[in-house]
N, C-alpha and C positions, 0 to 999 in steps of 0.2 A: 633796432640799430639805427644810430642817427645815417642819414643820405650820404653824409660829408664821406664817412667811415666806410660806409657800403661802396660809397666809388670809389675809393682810395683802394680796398681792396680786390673790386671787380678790374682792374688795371690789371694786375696777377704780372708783373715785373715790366712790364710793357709803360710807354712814354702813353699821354693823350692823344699823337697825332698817330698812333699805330692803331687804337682804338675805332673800326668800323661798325661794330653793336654793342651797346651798353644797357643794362636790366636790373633797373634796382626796385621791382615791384618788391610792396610789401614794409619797407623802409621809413624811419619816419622822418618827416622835413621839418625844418626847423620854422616856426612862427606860419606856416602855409604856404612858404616860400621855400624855390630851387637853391640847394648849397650844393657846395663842392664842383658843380657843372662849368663849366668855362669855355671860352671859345680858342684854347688850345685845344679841344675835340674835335677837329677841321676835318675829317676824314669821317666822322660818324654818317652813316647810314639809318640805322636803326636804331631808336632810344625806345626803352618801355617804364615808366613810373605808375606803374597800376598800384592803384590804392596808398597812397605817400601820405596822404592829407594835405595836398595841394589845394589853397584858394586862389592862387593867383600865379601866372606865368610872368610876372615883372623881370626877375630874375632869370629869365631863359639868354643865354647865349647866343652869339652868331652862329650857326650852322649851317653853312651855306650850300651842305652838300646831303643833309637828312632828307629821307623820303619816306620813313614811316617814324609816326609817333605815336604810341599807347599813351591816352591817359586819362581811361577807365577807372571810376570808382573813385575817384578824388571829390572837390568842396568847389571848382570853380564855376562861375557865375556869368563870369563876362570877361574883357580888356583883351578878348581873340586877336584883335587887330595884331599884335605883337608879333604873333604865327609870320604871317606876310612878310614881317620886316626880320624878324631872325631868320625864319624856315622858308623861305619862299618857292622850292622845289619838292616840297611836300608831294605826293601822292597819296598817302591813306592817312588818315587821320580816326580815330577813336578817341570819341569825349563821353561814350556810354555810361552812364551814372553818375552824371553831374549835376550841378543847381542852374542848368540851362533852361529859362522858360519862356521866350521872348523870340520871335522872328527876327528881329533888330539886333540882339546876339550876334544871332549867326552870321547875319550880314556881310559882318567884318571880316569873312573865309573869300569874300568875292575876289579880293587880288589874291588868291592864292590858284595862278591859272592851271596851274598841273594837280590840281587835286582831283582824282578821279572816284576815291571810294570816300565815302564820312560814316560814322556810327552815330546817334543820337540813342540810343537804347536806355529806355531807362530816366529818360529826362524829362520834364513837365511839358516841354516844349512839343512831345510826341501826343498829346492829347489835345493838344488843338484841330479847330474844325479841319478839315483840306489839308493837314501837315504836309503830307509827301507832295502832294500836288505843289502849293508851296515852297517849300524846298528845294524842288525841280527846276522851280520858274525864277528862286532867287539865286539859287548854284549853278548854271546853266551848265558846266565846266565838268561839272559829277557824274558820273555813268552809274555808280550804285549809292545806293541812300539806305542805312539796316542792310545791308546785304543784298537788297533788291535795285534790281533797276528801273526805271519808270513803267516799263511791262511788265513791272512783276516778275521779270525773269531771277531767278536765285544766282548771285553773284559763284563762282566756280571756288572761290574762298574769299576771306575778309578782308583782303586786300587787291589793290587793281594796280597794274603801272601805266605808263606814260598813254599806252593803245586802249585804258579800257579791259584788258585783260589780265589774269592774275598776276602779282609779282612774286615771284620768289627773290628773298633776299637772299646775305650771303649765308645764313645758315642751312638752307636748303640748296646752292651753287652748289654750295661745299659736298651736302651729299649727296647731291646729284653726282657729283663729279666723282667721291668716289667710286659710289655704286654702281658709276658706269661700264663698262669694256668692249673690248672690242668688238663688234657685231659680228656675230659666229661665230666667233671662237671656242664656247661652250659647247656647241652641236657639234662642231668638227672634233672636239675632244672626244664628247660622247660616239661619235658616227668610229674613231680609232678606234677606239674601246673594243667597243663591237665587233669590228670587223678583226681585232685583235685577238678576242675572246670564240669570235668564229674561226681563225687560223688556228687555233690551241686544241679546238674540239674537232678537228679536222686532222689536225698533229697527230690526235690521243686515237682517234679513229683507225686510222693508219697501222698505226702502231700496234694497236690492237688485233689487228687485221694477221699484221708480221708476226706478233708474239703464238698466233692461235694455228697461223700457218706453221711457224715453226715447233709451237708444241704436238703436231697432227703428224709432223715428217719422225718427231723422236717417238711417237706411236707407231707408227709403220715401221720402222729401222725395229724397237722394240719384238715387233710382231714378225717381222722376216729372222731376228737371229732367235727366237722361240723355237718357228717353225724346222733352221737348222740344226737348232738342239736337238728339234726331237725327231729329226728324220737320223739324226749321227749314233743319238740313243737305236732309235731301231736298225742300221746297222749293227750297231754290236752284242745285241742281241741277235741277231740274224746269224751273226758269225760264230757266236756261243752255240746255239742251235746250232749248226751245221758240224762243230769241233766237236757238241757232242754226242751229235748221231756217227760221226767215223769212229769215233773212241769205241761206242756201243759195238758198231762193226767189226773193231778189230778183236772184242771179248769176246766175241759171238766164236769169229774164227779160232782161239784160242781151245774155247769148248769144244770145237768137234775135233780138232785133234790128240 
C-alpha cells in the first residue's frame, strides 16, 4: 500500500490536527520520499515509518511538537540535519538499519538538544574503531546509545524522555490510565467479602444450632407423650384386671349358694 493511502486511512474519520500517533510501518513511499505527511499533523507526538523504503527525509514536515520517531529498516544515508529544523523536540530517535556509515553523519543530531535515546543498530557506522566512545563524546546530550548508556547500563526501554528516563507516550498514558484504580479499593472489596462470607457461615452456624435444638425439644415432647401412652395403657389394664378379678368373685359367690 502506497504511504499516501495508508495515512489517509490511519486518520480513521479524524482531522490531522487530532492525530497525536501515527504508524505506517511497512508501507511503501513513493520514489524514497515522505507523501501524504504534512505539517497540518501539528499535535503529532509519535510517528513510526519502519521499513517504507525511505532514502531521504527532504520531505519531512514541520512537527514541532513529535518526540519520538521510528525509522528503522529504511535506505537513508545522510541529510539528518533536516530532524533539527522540522523535529527539533525529539527525544528518541531510531535510525536502526540504515545506510549510516560515517561520524560526520551523525553529526548533524548535535542541535537536536533534547534527544536523549538514539538507535544506530545495524548500521556500518557501528563497526567502527571507538563507536560508542565516539558517539558519546560527539552526542554529548544522549543518555543511551543501542539501548546502553555510556556505563553500560541497559536503558529501562528503547526510549528516554526529557530526564533521561523512560517515556511512555500516549499509547501507554492511555493504559496506564486505564488500568489504573483507586488504591484499595480491590482489598476493601475483597476484605467485605470475607468478612461477608464469615457473617453467612456464622448465620448458618446459628441456625443450625436452633434447628437441632429445636428438633431435640420435639424428641423429648415425642418421648414424654410415649411414656403417657403407656403409663394410661397400663392403667387400663390395671382396671380390667381388677373388673375381672370382682366378676370372678361374684361367680364364685353364686356357686356356693
Amino acid at each position: 500500500m502506497e504511504m499516501k493511502k495508508r495515512i489517509s486511512l490511519e486518520l480513521r474519520n479524524r482531522t490531522p490536527a487530532e492525530v497525536a500517533e501515527l504508524v505506517v510501518d511497512n508501507c511503501r513511499s513513493s520514489d524514497g520520499e515522505i507523501e501524504g505527511l504534512t505539517d497540518e499533523f501539528k499535535e503529532l507526538e509519535f510517528l513510526s515509518m519502519v521499513n517504507v523504503g525511505l532514502t531521504s527525509l527532504a520531505m519531512l514536515p514541520s512537527l514541532t511538537k513529535l518526540r519520538k520517531l521510528e525509522l528503522s529498516d529504511n535506505n537513508i544515508s545522510g541529510s539528518l540535519e533536516i530532524l533539527s529544523e522540522k523535529c527539533p523536540n525529539l527525544t528518541y530517535l531510531n535510525l536502526s538499519g540504515n545506510k549510516i556509515k560515517e561520524l560526520s553523519t551523525v553529526e548533524a543530531l548535535q542541535n537536536l538538544k533534547n534527544l536523549k535515546s538514539l538507535d544506530l543498530f545495524n548500521c556500518e557506522i557501528t563497526t567502527l574503531e571507538e563507536y560508542r566512545e565516539s558517539i558519546f563524546e560527539l552526542l554529548p546530550q544522549i543518555t543511551y546509545l543501542d539501548g546502553f548508556d555510556a556505563e553500560d547500563n541497559e536503558a529501562p526501554d528503547s526510549e528516554a524522555d526529557d530526564d533521561g528516563n523512560v517515556c511512555n507516550c500516549s499509547d501507554d498514558d492511555e493504559d496506564g490510565e486505564e488500568g489504573a484504580g483507586p488504591v484499595g479499593e480491590y482489598d476493601d472489596e475483597d476484605d467485605d467479602e470475607e468478612g461477608s462470607e464469615g457473617k453467612e457461615v456464622g448465620l448458618s452456624y446459628l441456625m443450625k444450632d436452633e434447628i437441632q435444638d429445636e428438633e431435640d425439644d420435639d424428641d423429648y415432647v415425642e418421648e414424654e407423650e410415649e411414656e403417657e401412652g403407656e403409663e394410661e395403657e397400663a392403667d387400663v389394664r390395671g382396671e380390667k384386671r381388677k373388673r375381672d378379678a370382682e366378676d370372678e368373685g361374684e361367680d364364685d359367690d353364686e356357686d356356693d349358694d
